[in-house]
GUKOL-326463 format. One record per atom (N, C-alpha, C, CB): residue number from 1; residue in one letter; atom name; x, y, z. Coordinates in steps of 0.02 Angstrom, whole numbers. Atoms other than C-alpha are relative to their C-alpha. Glycine has a CB too. Layout:
// GUKOL-326463
PT/NUM/a/CA/X/Y/Z $
...
This chain:
// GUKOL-326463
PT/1/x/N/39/49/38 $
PT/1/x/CA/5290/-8444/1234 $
PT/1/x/C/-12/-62/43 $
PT/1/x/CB/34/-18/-66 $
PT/2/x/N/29/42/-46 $
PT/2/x/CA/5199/-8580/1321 $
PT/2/x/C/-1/-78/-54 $
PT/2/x/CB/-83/36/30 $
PT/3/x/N/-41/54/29 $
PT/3/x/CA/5316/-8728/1256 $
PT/3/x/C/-27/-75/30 $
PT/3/x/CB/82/16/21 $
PT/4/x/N/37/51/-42 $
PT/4/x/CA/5171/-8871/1325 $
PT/4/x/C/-47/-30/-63 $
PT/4/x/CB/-48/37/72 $
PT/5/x/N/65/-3/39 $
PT/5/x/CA/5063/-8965/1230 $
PT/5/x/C/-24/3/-75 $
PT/5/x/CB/-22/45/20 $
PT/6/x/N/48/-15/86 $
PT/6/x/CA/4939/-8915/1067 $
PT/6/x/C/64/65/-6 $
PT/6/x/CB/-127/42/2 $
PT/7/x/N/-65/-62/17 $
PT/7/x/CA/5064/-8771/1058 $
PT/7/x/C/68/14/-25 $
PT/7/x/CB/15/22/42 $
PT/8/x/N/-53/22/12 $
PT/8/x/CA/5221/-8851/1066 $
PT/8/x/C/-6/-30/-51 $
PT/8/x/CB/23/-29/41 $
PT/9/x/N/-19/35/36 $
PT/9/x/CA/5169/-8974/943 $
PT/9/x/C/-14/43/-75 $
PT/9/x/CB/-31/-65/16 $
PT/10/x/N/16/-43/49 $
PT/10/x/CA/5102/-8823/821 $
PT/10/x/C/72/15/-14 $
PT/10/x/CB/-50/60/18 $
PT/11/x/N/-75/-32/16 $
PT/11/x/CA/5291/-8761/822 $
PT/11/x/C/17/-60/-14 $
PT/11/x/CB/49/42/57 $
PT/12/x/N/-55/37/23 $
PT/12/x/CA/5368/-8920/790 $
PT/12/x/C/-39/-33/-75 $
PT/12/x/CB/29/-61/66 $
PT/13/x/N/24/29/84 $
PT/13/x/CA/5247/-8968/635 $
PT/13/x/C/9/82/-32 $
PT/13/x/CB/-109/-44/-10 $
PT/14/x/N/12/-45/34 $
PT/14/x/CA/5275/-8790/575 $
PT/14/x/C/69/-28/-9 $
PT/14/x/CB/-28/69/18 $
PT/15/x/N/-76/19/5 $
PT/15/x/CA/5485/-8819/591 $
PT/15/x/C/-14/-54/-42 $
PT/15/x/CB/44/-20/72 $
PT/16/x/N/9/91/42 $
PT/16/x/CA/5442/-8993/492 $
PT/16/x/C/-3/27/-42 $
PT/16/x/CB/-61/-64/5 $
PT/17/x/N/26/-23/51 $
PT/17/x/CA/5343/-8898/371 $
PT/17/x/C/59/46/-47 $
PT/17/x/CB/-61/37/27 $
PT/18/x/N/-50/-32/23 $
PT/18/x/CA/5492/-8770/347 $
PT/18/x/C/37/-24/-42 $
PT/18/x/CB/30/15/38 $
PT/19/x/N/-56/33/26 $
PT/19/x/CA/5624/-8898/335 $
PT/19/x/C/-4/-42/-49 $
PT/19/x/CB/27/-30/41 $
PT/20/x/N/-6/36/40 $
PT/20/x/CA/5527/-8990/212 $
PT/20/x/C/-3/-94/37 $
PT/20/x/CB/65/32/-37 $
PT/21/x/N/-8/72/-40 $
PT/21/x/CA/5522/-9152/354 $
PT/21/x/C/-68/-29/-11 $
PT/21/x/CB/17/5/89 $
PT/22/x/N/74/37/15 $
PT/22/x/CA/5364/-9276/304 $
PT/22/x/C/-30/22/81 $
PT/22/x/CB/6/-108/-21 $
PT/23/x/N/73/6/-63 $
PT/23/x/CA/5216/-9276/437 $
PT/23/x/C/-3/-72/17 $
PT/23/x/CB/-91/22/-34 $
PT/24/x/N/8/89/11 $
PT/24/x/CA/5206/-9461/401 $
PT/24/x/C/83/-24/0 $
PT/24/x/CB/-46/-27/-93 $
PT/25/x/N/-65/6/-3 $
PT/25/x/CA/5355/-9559/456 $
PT/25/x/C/29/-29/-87 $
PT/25/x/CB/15/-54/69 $
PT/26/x/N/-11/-3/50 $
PT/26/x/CA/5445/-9596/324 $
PT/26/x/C/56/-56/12 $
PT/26/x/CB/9/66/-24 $
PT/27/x/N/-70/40/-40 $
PT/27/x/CA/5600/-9764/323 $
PT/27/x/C/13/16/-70 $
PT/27/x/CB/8/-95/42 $
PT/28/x/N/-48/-4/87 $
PT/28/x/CA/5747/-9740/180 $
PT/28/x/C/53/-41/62 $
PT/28/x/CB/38/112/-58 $
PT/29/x/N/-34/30/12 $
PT/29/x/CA/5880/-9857/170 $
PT/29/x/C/55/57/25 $
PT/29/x/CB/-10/-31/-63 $
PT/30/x/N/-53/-32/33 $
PT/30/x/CA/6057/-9790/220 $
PT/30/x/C/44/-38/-4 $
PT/30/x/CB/23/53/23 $
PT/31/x/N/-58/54/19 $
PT/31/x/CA/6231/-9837/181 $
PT/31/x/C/57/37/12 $
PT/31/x/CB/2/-30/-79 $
PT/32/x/N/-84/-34/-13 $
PT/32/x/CA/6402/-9785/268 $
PT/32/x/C/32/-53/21 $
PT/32/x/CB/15/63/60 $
PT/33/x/N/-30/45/-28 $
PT/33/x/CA/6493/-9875/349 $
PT/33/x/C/-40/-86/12 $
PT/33/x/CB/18/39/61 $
PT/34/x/N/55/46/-3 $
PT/34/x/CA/6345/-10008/377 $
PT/34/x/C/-65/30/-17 $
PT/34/x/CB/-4/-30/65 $
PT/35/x/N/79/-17/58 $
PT/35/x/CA/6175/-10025/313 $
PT/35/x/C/-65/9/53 $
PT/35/x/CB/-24/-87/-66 $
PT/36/x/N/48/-3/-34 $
PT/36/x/CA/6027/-9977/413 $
PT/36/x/C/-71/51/-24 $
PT/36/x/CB/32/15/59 $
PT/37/x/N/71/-28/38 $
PT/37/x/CA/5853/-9925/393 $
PT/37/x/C/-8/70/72 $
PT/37/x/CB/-89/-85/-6 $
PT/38/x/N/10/-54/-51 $
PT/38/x/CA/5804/-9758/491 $
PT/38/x/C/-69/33/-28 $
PT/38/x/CB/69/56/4 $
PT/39/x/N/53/-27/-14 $
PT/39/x/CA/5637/-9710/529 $
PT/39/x/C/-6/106/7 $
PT/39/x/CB/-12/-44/67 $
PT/40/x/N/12/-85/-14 $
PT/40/x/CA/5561/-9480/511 $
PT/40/x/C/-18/2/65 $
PT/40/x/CB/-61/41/-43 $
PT/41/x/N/23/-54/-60 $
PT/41/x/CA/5532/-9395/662 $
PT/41/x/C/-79/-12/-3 $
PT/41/x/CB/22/92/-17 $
PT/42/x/N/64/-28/-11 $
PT/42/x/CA/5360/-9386/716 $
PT/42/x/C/-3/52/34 $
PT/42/x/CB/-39/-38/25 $
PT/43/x/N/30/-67/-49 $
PT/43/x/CA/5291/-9210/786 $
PT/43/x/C/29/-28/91 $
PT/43/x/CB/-120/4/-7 $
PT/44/x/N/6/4/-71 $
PT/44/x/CA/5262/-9299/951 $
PT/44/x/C/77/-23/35 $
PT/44/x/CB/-63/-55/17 $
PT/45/x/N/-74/9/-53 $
PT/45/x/CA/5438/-9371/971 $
PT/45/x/C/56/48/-22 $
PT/45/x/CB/40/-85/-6 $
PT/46/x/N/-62/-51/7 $
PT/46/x/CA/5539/-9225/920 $
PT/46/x/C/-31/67/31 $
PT/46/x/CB/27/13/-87 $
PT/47/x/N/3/-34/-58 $
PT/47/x/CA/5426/-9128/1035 $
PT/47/x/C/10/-14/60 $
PT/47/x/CB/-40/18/5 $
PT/48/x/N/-17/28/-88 $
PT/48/x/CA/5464/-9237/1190 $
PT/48/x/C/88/-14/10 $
PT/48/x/CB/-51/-96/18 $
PT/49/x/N/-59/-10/-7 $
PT/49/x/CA/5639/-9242/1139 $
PT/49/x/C/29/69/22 $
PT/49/x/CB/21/-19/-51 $
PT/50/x/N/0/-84/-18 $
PT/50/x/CA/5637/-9042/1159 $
PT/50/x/C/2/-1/64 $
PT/50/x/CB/-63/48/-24 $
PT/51/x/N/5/0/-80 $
PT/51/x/CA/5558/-9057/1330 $
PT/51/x/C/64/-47/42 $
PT/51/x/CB/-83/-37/21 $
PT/52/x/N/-67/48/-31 $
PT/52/x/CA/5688/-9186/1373 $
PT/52/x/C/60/46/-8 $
PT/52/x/CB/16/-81/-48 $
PT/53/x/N/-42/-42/-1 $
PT/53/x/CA/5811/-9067/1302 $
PT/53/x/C/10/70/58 $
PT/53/x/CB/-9/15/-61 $
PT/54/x/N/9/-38/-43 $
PT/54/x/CA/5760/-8931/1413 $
PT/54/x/C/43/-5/85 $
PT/54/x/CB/-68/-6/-3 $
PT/55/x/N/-42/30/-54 $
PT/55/x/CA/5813/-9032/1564 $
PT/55/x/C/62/-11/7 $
PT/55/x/CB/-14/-46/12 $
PT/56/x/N/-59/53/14 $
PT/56/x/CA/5951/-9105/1504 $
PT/56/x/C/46/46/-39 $
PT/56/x/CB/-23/-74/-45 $
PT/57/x/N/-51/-36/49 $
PT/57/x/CA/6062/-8969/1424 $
PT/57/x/C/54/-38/-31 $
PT/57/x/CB/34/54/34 $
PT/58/x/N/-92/44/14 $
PT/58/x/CA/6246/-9058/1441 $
PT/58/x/C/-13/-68/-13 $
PT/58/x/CB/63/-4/80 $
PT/59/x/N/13/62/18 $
PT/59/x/CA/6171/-9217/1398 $
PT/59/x/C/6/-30/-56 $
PT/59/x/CB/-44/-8/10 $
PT/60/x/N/6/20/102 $
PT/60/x/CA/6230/-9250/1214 $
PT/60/x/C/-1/-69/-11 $
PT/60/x/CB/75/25/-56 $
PT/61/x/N/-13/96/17 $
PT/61/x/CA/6264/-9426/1226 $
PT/61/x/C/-66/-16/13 $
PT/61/x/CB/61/-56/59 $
PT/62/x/N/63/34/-17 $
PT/62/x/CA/6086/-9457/1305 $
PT/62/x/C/-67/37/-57 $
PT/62/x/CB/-16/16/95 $
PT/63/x/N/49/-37/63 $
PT/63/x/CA/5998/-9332/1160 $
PT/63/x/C/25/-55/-53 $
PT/63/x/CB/22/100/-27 $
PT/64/x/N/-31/47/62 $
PT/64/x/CA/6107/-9438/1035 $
PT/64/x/C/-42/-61/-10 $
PT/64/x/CB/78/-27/13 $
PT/65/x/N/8/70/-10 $
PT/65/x/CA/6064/-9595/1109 $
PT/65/x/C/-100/-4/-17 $
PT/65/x/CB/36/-25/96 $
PT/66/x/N/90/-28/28 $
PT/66/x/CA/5846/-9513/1113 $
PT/66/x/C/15/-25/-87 $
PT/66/x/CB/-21/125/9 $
PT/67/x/N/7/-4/64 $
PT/67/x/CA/5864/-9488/934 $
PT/67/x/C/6/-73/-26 $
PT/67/x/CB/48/48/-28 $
PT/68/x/N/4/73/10 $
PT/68/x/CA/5943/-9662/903 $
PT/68/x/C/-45/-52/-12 $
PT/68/x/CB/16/-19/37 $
PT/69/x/N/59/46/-17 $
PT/69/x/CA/5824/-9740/974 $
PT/69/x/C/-67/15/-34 $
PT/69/x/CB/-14/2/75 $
PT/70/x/N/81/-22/40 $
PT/70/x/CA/5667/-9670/899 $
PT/70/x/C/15/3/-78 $
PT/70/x/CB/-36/94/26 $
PT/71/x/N/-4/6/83 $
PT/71/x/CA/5741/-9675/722 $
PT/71/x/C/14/-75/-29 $
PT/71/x/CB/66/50/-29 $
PT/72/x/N/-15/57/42 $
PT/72/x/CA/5817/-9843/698 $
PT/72/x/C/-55/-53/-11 $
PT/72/x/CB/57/-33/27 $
PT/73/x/N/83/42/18 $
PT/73/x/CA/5694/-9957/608 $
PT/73/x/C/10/-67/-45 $
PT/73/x/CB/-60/58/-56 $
PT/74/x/N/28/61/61 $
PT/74/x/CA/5631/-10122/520 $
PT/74/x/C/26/5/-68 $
PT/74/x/CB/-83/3/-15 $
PT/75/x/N/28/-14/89 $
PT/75/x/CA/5602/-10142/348 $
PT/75/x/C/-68/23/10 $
PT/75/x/CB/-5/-78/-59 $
PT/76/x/N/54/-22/2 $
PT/76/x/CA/5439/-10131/402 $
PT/76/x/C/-30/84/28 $
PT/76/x/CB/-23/-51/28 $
PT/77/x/N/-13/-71/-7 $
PT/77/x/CA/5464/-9951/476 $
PT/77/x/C/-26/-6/81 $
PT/77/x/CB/-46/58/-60 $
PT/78/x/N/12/13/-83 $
PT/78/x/CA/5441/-10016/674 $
PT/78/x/C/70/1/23 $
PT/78/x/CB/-40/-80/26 $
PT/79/x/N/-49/-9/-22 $
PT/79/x/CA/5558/-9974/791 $
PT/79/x/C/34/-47/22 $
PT/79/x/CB/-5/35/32 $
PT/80/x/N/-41/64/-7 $
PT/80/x/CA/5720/-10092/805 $
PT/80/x/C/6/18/86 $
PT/80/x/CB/87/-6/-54 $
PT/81/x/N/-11/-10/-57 $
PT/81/x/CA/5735/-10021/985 $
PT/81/x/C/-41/39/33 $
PT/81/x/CB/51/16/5 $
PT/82/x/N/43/-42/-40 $
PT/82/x/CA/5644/-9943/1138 $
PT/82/x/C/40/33/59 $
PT/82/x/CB/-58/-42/27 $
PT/83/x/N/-43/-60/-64 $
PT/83/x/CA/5676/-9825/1287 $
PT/83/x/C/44/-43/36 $
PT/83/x/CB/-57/44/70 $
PT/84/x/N/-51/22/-25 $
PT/84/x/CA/5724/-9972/1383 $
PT/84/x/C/89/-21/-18 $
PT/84/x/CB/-30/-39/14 $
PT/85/x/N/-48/4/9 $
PT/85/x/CA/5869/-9980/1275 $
PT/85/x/C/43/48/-18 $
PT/85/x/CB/-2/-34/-25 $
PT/86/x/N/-24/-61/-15 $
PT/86/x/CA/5920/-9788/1297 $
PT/86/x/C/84/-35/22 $
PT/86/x/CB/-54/45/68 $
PT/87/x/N/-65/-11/-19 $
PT/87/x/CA/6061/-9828/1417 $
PT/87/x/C/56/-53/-21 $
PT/87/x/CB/-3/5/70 $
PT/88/x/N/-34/43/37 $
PT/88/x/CA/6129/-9965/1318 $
PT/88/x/C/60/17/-69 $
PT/88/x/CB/-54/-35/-20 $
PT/89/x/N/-7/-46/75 $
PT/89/x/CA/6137/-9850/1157 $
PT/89/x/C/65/48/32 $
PT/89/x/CB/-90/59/-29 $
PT/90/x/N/-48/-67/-21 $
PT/90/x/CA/6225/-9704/1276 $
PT/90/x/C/71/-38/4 $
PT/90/x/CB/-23/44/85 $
PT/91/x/N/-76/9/-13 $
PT/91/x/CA/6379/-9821/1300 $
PT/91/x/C/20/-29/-45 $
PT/91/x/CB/23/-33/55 $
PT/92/x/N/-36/28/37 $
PT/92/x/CA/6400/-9862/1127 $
PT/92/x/C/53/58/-13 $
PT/92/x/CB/-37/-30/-55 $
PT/93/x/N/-58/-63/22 $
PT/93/x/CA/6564/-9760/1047 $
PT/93/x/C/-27/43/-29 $
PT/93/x/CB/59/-14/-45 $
PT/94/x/N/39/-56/52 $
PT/94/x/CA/6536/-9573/994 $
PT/94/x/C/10/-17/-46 $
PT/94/x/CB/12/69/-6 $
PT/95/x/N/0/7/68 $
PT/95/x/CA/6593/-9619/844 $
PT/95/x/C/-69/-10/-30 $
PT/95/x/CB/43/-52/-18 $
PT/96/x/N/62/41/27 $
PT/96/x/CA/6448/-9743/789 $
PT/96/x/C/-81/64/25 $
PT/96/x/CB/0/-102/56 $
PT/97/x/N/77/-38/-39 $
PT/97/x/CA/6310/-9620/895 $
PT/97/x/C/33/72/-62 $
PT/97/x/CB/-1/24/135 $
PT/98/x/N/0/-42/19 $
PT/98/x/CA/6381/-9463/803 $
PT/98/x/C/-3/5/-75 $
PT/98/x/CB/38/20/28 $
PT/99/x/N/16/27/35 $
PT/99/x/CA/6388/-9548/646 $
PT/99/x/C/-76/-3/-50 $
PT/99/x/CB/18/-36/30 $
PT/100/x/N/54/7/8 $
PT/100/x/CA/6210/-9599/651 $
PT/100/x/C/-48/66/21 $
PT/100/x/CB/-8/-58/31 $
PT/101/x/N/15/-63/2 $
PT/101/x/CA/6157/-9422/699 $
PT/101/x/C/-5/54/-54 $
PT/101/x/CB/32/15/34 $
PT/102/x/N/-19/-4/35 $
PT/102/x/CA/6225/-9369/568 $
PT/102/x/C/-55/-11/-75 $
PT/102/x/CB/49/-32/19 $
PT/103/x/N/32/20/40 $
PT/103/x/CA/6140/-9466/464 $
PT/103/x/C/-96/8/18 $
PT/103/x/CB/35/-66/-7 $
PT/104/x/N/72/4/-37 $
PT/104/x/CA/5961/-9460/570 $
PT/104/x/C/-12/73/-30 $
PT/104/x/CB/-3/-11/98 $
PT/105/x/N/10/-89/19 $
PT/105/x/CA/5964/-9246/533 $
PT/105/x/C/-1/7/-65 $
PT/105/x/CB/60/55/26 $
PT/106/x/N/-10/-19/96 $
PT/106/x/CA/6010/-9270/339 $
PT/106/x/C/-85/-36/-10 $
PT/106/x/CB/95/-67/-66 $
PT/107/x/N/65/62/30 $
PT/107/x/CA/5850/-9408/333 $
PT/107/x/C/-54/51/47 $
PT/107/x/CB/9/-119/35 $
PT/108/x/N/28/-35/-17 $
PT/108/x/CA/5749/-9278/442 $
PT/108/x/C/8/96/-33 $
PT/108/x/CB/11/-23/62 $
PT/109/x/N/16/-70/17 $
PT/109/x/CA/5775/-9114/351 $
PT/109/x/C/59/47/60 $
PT/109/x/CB/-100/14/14 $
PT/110/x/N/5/-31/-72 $
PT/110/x/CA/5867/-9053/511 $
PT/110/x/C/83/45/-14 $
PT/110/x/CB/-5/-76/79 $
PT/111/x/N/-77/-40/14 $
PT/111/x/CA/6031/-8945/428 $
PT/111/x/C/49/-77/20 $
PT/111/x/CB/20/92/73 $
């Protein structure tokens, strides 16, 4: 399968569609340990997280830290952080990153 592209992003809005994950981002409120707002998945960044995955097998802390980053949000549903603050994110404690994973997959549909 030719994992590029219009192709790739057909499989990852079908997986959306499966899991029941909006098309349209979507921010909900959560509440564990602290309170934060977390932004849905869009198609395009949970297909470039894939391709990133590809590369990056043993990389969990830097997939963690991806996800992080592209979910945490506003009130207004804009992102509280950007790529440049990837390697910032990777050296917070697993705890807090596995945590918020956790919580990012329940607010995305994602098992």
């Amino acid at each position: 399968m030719d994992n590029t592209g219009e192709r790739l992003l057909d499989a990852v809005r079908y997986q959306m569609a499966e899991s029941g994950t909006p098309l349209v981002p979507q921010v909900s409120r959560v509440v564990g340990g602290a309170c934060y707002l977390l932004r849905s998945m869009t198609e395009e960044r949970l297909a470039a997280l894939y391709v990133w995955r590809k590369s990056n097998r043993n990389d969990t802390r830097g997939l963690y830290a991806r996800f992080v980053v592209a979910a945490l949000a506003d009130a207004r549903g804009e992102p509280l952080l950007t790529a440049a603050d990837i390697p910032n994110v990777e050296a917070w404690p697993p705890m807090v990153l596995e945590s918020l994973m956790v919580a990012i997959r329940r607010h995305n549909h994602m098992g």
